[in-house]
matplotlib code that plots the C-alpha trace (Angstrom):
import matplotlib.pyplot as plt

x = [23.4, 24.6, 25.7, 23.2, 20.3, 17.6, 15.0, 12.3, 9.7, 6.2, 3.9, -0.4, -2.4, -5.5, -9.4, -13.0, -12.8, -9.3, -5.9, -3.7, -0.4, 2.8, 5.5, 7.3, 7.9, 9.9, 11.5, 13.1, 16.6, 17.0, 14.7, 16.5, 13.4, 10.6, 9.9, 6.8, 4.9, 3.8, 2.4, 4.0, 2.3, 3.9, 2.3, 3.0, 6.2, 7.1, 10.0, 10.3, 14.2, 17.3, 17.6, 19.5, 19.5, 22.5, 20.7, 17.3, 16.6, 13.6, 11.6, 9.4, 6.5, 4.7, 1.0, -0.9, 0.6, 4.2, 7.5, 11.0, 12.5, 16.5, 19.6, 23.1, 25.7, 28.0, 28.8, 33.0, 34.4, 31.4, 32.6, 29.8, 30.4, 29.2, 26.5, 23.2, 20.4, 17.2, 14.0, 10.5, 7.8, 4.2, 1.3, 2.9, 6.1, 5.2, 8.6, 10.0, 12.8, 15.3, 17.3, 20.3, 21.0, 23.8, 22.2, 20.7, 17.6, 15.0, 11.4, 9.6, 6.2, 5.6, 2.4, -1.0, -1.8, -0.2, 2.0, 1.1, 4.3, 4.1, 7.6, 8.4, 11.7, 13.6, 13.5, 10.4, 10.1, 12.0, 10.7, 12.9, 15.7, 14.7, 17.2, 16.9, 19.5, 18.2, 19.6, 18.2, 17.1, 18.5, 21.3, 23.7, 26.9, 24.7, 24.9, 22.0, 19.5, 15.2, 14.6, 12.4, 14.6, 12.7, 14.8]
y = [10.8, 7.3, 8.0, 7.7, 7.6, 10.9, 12.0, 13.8, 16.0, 15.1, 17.6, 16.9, 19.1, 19.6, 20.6, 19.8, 16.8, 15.4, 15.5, 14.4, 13.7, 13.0, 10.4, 9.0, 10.9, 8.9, 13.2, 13.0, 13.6, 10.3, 8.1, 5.2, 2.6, 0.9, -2.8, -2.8, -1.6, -3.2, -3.1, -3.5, -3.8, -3.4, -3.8, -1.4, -2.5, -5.1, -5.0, -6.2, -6.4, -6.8, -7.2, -6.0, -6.2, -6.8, -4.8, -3.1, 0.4, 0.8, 3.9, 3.8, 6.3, 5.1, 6.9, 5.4, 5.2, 5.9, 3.9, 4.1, 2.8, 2.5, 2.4, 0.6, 1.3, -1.9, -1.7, -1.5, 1.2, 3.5, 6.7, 6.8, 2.4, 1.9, 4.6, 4.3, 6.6, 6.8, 7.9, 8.4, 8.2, 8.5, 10.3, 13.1, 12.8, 12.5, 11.9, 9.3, 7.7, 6.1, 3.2, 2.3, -1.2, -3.1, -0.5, -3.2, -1.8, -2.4, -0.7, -1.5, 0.3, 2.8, 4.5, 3.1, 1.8, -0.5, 1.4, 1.1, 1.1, 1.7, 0.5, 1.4, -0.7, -0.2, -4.5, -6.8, -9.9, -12.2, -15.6, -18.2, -15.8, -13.4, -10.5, -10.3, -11.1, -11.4, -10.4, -11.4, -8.1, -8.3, -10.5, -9.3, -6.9, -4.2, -1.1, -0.5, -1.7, -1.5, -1.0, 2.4, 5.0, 7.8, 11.0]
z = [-56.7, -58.4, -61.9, -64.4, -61.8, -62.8, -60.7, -62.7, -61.0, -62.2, -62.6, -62.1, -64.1, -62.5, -63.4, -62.0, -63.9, -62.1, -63.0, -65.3, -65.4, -68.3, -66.3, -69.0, -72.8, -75.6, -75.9, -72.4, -72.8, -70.7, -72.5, -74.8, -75.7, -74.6, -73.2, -71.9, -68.8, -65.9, -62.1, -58.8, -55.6, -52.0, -49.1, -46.0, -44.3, -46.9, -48.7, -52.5, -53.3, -53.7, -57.6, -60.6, -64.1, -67.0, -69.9, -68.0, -67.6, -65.4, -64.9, -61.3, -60.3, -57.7, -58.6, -55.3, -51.9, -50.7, -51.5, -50.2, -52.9, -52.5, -55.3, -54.4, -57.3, -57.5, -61.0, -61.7, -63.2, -62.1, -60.5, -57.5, -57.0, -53.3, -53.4, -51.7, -52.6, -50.9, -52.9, -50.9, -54.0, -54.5, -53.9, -51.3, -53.7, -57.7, -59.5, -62.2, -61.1, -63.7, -62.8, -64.9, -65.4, -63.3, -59.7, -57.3, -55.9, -54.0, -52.5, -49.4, -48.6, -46.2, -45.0, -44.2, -47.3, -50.3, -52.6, -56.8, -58.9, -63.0, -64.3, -68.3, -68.3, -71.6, -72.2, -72.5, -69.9, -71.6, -69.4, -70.4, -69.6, -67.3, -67.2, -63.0, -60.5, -56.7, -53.6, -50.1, -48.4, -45.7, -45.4, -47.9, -48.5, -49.1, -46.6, -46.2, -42.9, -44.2, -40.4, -40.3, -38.6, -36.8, -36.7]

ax = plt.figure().add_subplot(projection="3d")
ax.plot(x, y, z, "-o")
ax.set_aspect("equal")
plt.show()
């Protein structure tokens, strides 16, 4: 696992009414500050990435659909630099995934249907300075190919 990268199982609670179901708590032992919140939408077999951020910590959990959604460490000085990790999140797989700042990543959805993303990042949108370096998807340094792989 890329340092400083948790995976926290999410938990539904359900009744005849529905379910409910905590993703992020301000008491996680992870948990520095809030930003905001916000939405992401990726249609099947597109993929939304590369990008990083200098200061951003962002939290995923995909609550509709299913994501691949992949970390590459290139930050200096970290112990797992050069690490890929590969996440499948969503409805068949509820988990919050933390994202330190300076890991490139990147999600592309898979399945029938468009994948829903919540991100908490720990910084607000700043738009006259956005806090969000890009990275072609698929011709980079990156070792990593978003061609589906059957195994």
């Amino acid at each position: 696992m890329i340092d400083g990268v948790v995976v926290k199982p999410l938990k539904p609670i359900p009744d005849e009414r529905g379910f409910l179901m905590e993703i992020l708590r301000r008491d996680d032992p992870f948990f520095e500050k809030f930003g905001q919140t916000y939405l992401t939408v990726v249609y099947p077999g597109v993929v939304k990435g590369w990008h990083y951020h200098e200061r951003q910590v962002d939290h995923f959990c995909a609550i509709k659909g299913m994501a691949k959604v992949v970390l590459y460490d290139r930050r200096d000085g970290s112990p797992t630099k050069g690490e890929v990790n590969e996440f499948f999140m969503g409805e068949q797989n509820p988990i919050l995934l933390r994202i330190p700042a300076g890991v490139v990543h990147g999600m592309k959805g898979v399945g029938a249907e468009a994948a829903y993303i919540v991100n908490t990042p720990s910084e607000p949108y700043d738009h006259s300075n956005p806090d969000e370096r890009r990275i072609d998807p698929h011709e980079n340094a990156i070792p990593y190919s978003w061609e589906r792989r059957d195994r």
